[in-house]
C-alpha positions, 0 to 999 in steps of 0.5 A: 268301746273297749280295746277287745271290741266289746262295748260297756256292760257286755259280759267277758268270754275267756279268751280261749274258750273251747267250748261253745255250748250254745252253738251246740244247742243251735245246732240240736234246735235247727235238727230238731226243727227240720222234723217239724219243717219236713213235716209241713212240706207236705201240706205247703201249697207252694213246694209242689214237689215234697215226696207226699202231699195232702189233698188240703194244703195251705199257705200259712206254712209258706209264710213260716218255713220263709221265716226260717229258712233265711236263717236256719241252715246258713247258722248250721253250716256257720256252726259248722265251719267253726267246729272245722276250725276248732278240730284242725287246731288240734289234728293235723291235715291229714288226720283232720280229712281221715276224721271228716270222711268217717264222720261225714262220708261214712253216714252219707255211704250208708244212708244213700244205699239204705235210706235215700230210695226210700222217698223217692219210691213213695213219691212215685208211688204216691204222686206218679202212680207207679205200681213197682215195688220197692225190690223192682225201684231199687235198682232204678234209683241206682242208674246214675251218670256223673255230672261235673257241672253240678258239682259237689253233686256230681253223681246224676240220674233220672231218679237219684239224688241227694234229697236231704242229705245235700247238707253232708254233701256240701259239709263234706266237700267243704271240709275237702276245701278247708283241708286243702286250704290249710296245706296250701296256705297253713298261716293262714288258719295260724294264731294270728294269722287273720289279724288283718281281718280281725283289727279291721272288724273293729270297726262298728258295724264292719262284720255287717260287711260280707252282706254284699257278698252273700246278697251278691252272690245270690243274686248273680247265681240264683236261689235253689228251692231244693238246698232249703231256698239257697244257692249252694255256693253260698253255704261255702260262704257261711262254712268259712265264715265259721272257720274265719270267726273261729280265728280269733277271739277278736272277731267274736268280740265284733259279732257280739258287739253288733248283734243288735245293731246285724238284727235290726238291719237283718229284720229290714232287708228281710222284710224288703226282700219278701215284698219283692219276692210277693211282688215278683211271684205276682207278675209271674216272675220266678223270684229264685231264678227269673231275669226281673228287676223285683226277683233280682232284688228278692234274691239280693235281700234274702241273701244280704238278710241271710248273713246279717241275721246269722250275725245277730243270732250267733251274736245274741246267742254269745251274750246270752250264754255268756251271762249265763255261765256269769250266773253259774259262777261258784262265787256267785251262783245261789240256788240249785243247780241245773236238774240233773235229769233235764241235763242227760236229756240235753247230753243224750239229744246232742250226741244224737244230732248228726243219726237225728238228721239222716234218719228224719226225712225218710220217717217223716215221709214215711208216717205222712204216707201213712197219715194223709188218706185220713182227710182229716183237718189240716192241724190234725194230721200235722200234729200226728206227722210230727209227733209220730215221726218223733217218736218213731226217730227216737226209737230208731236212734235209741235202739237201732243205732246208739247201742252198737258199735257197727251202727254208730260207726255208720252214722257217724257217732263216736264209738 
């Protein structure tokens, strides 16, 4: 192993790169797999709850969105506390707050008054056979309280919530943490300042470590079926793992070290941990929240895999573009280069994830209403939910939000 924590044939990283573009591909695939997730919510025979559901359901996408969700939204908000990071070494404090609430609160503000009671209203309509109108449920959705103790969701009500936009909550008020963080204790996210941390991740296998502490976590606190199968605190855990691997190169050398060693340790606990959620929810006992034995092991498993897979991912994803850019290197490279109308498409999507995920959940909604009196095979009406709910974001987006200044403002784009 060499000093930098890199093992033999493994490719150099600059030291101080500034950019990662394949966290930022990470970053477009997960958005753009929730419209395919949401998607088959509403023919999952295990959430009973999504805002439309199917006459046929069926348990194959059960098996599918658990193969994801253990490690989809823990990367994102991984991702996301390492672009934390990288934004705070260039603004100050207070300025790096201002740019957070512009770009996080703004959207939220926006969508919670436009798009948020969309859903819901379907949901009664479709589920609870309400005859309100939208103009008479609007209010309706509106008559909140506040509640401390679900905090960050501190605004309540017997029809509000955050629905898919839990993820800006949580984003948002994590980057309030990191925020305060850093005036309270500003060596700390100092060069240099985890140096500690990053002479002992190299040690083999020591980024393999903050298992313990997501598995324990989880299985202290529970698991919540509606922050994508996750307890929310868990999620500050992955956030500031990011802002902490986004440190020092040094510990990114490590999780590109242990990739595969985190992968085929992740792929175990995993495993481990979805048999004793089959054995848990067979003797009736809740996986995400019962007192048992095989649930508490469930949650243990699931948490402690969420983080190794992260690992693995974020660590593969590392080699993988690092070798690359080694392939793109002037003095090496043959051939053409990448195609130029595949490269804007790529630029195009990317300036779109954050208008992608406010807008996705109500069009989905919207088009499965509109899909699921057809009674027509399962795989059928899925791939038009998915296809249509596409195309018809990509058209909101394109003409609706990225051509004025005023629309990405509100969802958070840059002017």
């Amino acid at each position: 192993m060499r000093p930098d924590g890199a093992v033999p044939g493994d490719v150099d990283v600059p030291a101080r790169a500034t950019r990662r573009p394949e966290l930022d591909a990470l970053r477009l695939a997960v958005v753009l797999g929730l419209v395919l997730f949401h998607s088959a919510l509403v023919f999952d025979a295990s959430d009973p709850d999504f805002y439309v559901k199917n006459e046929t359901t069926t348990e194959v996408t059960t098996v599918l969105a658990g193969l994801a969700v253990v490690w989809a939204m823990p990367a994102l908000f991984t991702v996301s506390g390492w672009a934390a990071r990288r934004s705070l070494a260039r603004r100050s404090v207070g300025r790096f707050v201002r740019e957070r609430l512009l770009r996080l609160g703004v959207p939220l503000l926006v969508a919670t008054v436009l798009l948020l009671p969309f859903p819901v209203w379907v949901r009664e309509r479709t589920r609870a056979g309400s005859d309100l109108s939208y103009a008479e449920f609007y209010p309706r959705f509106f008559d909140v309280r506040l509640d401390l103790a679900e905090a960050p969701f501190v605004v309540q009500g017997e029809h509000f919530e955050s629905g898919h936009l839990w993820f800006v909550v949580l984003l948002l008020a994590w980057s309030l943490v990191l925020a305060l963080a850093a005036a309270v204790a500003p060596g700390v996210l100092a060069p240099g300042g985890l140096d500690r941390v990053a002479r002992a991740a190299q040690a083999r296998g020591a980024v393999l470590v903050p298992a313990v502490l997501t598995g324990a976590l989880c299985g202290m606190l529970g698991l919540e079926q509606e922050y994508a199968g996750w307890n929310r605190w868990a999620y500050l855990v992955f956030y500031l793992a990011g802002v902490v691997l986004g440190a020092d190169e040094r510990l990114r050398a490590a999780v590109r070290r242990d990739a595969a060693l985190a992968g085929a340790v992740g792929g175990v606990v995993f495993a481990g941990g979805m048999t004793a959620f089959l054995v848990a929810d067979g003797a009736g006992d809740d996986p995400f929240v019962g007192g048992g034995a095989t649930g508490l092991a469930f949650r243990v498993l699931f948490g402690a895999g969420g983080w190794l897979l992260v690992v693995a991912l974020l660590g593969g994803l590392d080699r993988w573009a690092a070798r690359r850019a080694a392939r793109r290197d002037p003095a090496t490279a043959t051939g053409d280069g990448p195609d130029p109308w595949r490269v804007r498409a790529y630029a195009y999507l990317l300036a779109a994830v954050l208008p992608l995920y406010v807008l996705h959940q109500p069009v989905v909604v919207g088009v499965a209403a509109a899909v699921v009196p057809w009674r027509a095979p399962v795989v059928v009406e899925l791939a038009v939910v998915v296809a249509a709910s596409a195309a018809v974001l990509l058209v909101v987006y394109d003409l609706g939000v990225r051509r004025w200044r005023v629309t990405r403002r509100a969802f958070g784009m840059r002017p």
